[in-house]
N, C-alpha and C positions, 0 to 999 in steps of 0.2 A: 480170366487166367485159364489158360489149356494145362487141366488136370493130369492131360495123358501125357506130354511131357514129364513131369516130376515122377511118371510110376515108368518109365525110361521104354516107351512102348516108342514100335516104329513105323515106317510104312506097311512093313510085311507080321506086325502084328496088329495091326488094323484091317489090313485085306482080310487074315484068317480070321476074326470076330466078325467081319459085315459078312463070310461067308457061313459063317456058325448061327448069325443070325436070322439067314434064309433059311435054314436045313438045319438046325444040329445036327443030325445026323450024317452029318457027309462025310465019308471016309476019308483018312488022312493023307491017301495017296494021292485023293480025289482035289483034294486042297494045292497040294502037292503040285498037279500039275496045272493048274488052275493060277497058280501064284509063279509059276518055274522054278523050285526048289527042291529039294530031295521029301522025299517021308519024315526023314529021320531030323531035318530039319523042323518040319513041322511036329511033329513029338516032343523035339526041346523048345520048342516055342511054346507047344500047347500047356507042359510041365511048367516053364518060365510064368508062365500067365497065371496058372493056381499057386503054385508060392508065391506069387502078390499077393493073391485075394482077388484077382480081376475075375478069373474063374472062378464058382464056388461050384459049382457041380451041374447038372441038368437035370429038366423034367420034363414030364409029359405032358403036354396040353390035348385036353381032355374037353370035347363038347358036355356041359353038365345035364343042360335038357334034355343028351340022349340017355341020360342016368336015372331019371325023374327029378331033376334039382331045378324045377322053374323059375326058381324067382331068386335075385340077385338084388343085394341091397346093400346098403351103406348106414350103419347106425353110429350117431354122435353122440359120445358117451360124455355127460360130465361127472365127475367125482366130487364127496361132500369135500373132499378137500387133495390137497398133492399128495401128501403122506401115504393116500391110499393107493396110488397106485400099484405100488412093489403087488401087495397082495391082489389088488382086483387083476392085475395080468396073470398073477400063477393060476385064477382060478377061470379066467377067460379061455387061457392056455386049454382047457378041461373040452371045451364045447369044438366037436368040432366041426360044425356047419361055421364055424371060423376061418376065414383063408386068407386072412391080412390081418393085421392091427399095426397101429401108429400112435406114437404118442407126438401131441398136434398141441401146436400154438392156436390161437383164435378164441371162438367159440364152444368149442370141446379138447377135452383133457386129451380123449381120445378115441380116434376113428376107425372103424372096422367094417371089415368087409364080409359078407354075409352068405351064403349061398343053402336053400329051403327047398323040399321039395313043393311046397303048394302055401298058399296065403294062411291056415291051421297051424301047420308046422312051425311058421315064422313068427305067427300068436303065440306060439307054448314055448317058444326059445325065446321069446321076449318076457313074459310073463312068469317064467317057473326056472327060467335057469339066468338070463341075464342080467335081468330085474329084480329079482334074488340074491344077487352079488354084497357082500356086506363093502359099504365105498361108493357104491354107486347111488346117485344122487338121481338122475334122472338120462331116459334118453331122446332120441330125436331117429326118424327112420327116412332113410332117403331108397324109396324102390326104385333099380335100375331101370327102363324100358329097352333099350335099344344103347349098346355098345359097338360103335360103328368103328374105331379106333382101339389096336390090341397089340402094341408092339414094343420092341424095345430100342431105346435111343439111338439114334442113327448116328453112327462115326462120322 
């Protein structure tokens, strides 16, 4: 089923997302003539598109290695049981070498995304702050090597 239909999107806001998706940054005049429409059209587009919710805002994408953030990992959380989660997320919420979490079918309760500056770091966030968590049962560590795919859904 085509989702974007029911959120009543069209051609010309599908153009402006795959062009927000090369660049966010590209001016709206820039869009503008790019699409053949006025600015001002594109402003009540772009408005139209956050009061859905299709837009929630923007960020910066940020190399983390040139920060000292080396190591990028994946930890599969389970919980001694469901009930626990409300609180073990308020207190995952706390850490913030956190830059994802998901609560997940499968194998784990719940999956999160990691980001250390060095193999020590990622020891003592595992051992004295994650591990530490009252709920959590045990974890599972999946180190990134190489993220060769970084993008977002293609219209």
């Amino acid at each position: 089923m085509d989702t974007t239909s029911n959120l009543q999107l069209d051609d010309l806001d599908i153009q402006i997302l795959s062009i927000l998706f090369n660049d966010s940054r590209t001016p709206y005049l820039e869009i503008a003539r790019h699409c053949h429409v006025s600015g001002g059209t594109i402003h009540v587009r772009m408005k139209k598109m956050e009061d859905m919710g299709i837009i929630k805002g923007t960020k910066i994408v940020v190399d983390n290695s040139k920060l000292g953030y080396d190591i990028c990992c994946f930890v599969g959380i389970n919980l001694d049981k469901s009930s626990s989660y409300p609180s073990v997320l308020e207190e995952i919420k706390k850490i913030k070498e956190v830059v994802e979490l998901h609560y997940t079918t499968g194998q784990f309760s719940i999956f999160i995304k990691v980001i250390c500056k060095n193999i020590s770091h990622l020891q003592d966030l595992l051992m004295n702050k994650l591990q530490a968590i009252d709920g959590i049962q045990g974890t599972n560590v999946f180190i990134s090597l190489l993220q060769p795919i970084d993008r977002n859904i293609q219209l």
